[in-house]
N, C-alpha and C positions, 0 to 999 in steps of 0.2 A: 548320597551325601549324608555325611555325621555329625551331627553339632553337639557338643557338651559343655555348658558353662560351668566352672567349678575356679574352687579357689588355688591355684598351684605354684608350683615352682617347675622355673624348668633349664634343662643344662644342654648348652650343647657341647661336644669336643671331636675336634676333624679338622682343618684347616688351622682353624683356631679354637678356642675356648670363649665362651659367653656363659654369661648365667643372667636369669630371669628370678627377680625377689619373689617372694609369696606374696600375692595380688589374686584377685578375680580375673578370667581372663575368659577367652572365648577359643575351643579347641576346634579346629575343622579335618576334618577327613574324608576327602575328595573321592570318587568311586576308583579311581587311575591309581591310590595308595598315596597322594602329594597327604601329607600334614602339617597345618598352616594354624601360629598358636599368633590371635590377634586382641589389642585389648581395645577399651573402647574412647577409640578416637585414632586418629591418624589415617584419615582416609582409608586405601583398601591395603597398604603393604602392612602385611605380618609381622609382629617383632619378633620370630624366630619361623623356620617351614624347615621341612625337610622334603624335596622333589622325588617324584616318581622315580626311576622301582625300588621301592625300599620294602622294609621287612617291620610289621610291627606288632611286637611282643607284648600281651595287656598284661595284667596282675590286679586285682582290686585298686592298691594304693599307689601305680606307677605301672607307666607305660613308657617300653622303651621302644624307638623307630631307629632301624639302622639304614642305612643304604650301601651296597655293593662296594664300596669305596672304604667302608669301614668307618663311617662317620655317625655318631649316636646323638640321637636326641633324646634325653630322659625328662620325662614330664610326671613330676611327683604329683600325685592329686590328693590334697589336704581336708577338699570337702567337695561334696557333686553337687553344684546348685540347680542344676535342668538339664534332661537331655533327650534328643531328635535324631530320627532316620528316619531321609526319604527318598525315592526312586525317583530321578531329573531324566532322566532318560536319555536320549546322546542329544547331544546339542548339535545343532549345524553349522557354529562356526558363525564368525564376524564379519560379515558385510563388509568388504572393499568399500569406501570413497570413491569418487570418481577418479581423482587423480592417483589414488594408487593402484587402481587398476589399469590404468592407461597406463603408469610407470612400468607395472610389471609388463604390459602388452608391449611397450616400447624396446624395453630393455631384454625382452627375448626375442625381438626381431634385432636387435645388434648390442652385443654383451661386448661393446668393445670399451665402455664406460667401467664395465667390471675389472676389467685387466687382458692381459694379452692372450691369445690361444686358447679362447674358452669358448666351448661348443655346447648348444643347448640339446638337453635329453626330452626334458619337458618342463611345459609350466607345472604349477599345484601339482605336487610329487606328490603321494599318498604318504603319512606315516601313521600309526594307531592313534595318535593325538592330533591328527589335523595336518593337509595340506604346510608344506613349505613351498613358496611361492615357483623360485625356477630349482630345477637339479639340473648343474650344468657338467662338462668335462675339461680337465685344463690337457695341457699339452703330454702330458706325462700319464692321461688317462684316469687321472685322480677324479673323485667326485665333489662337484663342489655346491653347498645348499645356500641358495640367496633369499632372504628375507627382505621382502621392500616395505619400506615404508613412507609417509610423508613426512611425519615428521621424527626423527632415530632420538626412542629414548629408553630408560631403563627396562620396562614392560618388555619392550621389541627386544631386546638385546636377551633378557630372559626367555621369551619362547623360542627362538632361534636354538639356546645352549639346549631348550629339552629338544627340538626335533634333532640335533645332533646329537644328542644321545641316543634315541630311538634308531637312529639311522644307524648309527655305529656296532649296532647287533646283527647289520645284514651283511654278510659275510663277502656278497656281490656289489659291497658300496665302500667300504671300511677300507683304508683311513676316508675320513671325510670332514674338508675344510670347510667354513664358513665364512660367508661376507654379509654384512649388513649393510643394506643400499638406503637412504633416505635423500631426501634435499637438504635439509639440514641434520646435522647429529649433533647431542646435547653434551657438554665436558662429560658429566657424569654417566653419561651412555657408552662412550668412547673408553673411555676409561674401564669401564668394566667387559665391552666384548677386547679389547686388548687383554687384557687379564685370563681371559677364558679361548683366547688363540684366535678371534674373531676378526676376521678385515672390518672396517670402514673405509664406504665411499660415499662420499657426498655426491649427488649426480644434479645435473642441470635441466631440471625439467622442460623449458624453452627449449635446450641445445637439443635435446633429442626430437624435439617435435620439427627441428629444424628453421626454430624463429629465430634470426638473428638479433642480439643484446643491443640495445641505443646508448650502451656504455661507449663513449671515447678511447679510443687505440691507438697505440703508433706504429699499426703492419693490418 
């Protein structure tokens, strides 16, 4: 981990174009190569990152971060106010809940909540960044990576798109689809794995345990 506070400007251009005025801000550079430029306030998301695997070019007064896609982030630096390297060592990953890990137990003994003709490989798939919950097969032999969650919001829908990236380099998995399973999924969650080719499905944690709902029916 690399921390630098300094006062900069920064630009992105790839999808779209943005730019960041001259401010103080707080620069992170994650051991994986994510760089994540955050200022201070707004809880934890970054007002600009650029995700793993990218390429980053230093210079004294500017740093530019590319990624494989051709997308650049130039971070001019106008003054270095502090800066930190430290060795975090590997992390082991976030503790399931209880109900997300019954979902995920549930939902690999019968993926039929997922969609039609999908056959489980395994749960927590390995990929260099961490377990994705199931890797399944659909009818066509495609691989498909399911992220559950309990409750589907933008965070989920973001590690989802890197373990699909990661995956997408293994030449015995690639093409590979994604679905993000939650009990509920938030607009702004929805909205963004649609954007990134991602299913959503909302699942009924009751129906899988096989409680029947005290909701009124007419069948």
């Amino acid at each position: 981990m690399r921390l630098l506070g300094a006062r900069c400007t920064v630009d992105y251009d790839g999808r779209l174009t943005a730019h960041l005025p001259e401010a103080r801000r707080l620069i992170m550079v994650k051991a994986d190569g994510c760089v994540a430029i955050h200022a201070d306030g707004g809880a934890y998301k970054p007002l600009n990152w650029m995700n793993a695997p990218n390429t980053l070019a230093e210079e004294p007064d500017r740093w530019v971060v590319t990624s494989p896609k051709g997308e650049t982030l130039t971070i001019q630096l106008h003054e270095r106010i502090w800066e930190a390297a430290t060795e975090l060592g590997e992390d082991p990953g976030l503790t399931k809940d209880g109900v997300e890990a019954h979902l995920q137990e549930l939902l690999a003994a019968n993926t039929a909540p997922l969609g039609d003709a999908l056959t489980l490989v395994r749960r927590e798939y390995p990929t260099d960044i961490g377990p994705v919950d199931l890797l399944l097969r659909d009818a066509e032999g495609r691989a498909v990576a399911v992220e559950i969650k309990r409750r589907g919001e933008i965070d989920g829908v973001e590690q989802l798109a890197r373990y699909l990236e990661r995956m997408e380099r293994d030449p015995l998995l690639r093409p590979v689809r994604g679905i993000f399973a939650a009990q509920v999924i938030k607009p702004q969650a929805r909205v963004m794995a649609e954007a990134r080719g991602i299913a959503c499905v909302e699942v009924d944690y009751d129906a899988l345990r096989g409680i029947e709902s005290d909701e009124l029916r007419l069948f």
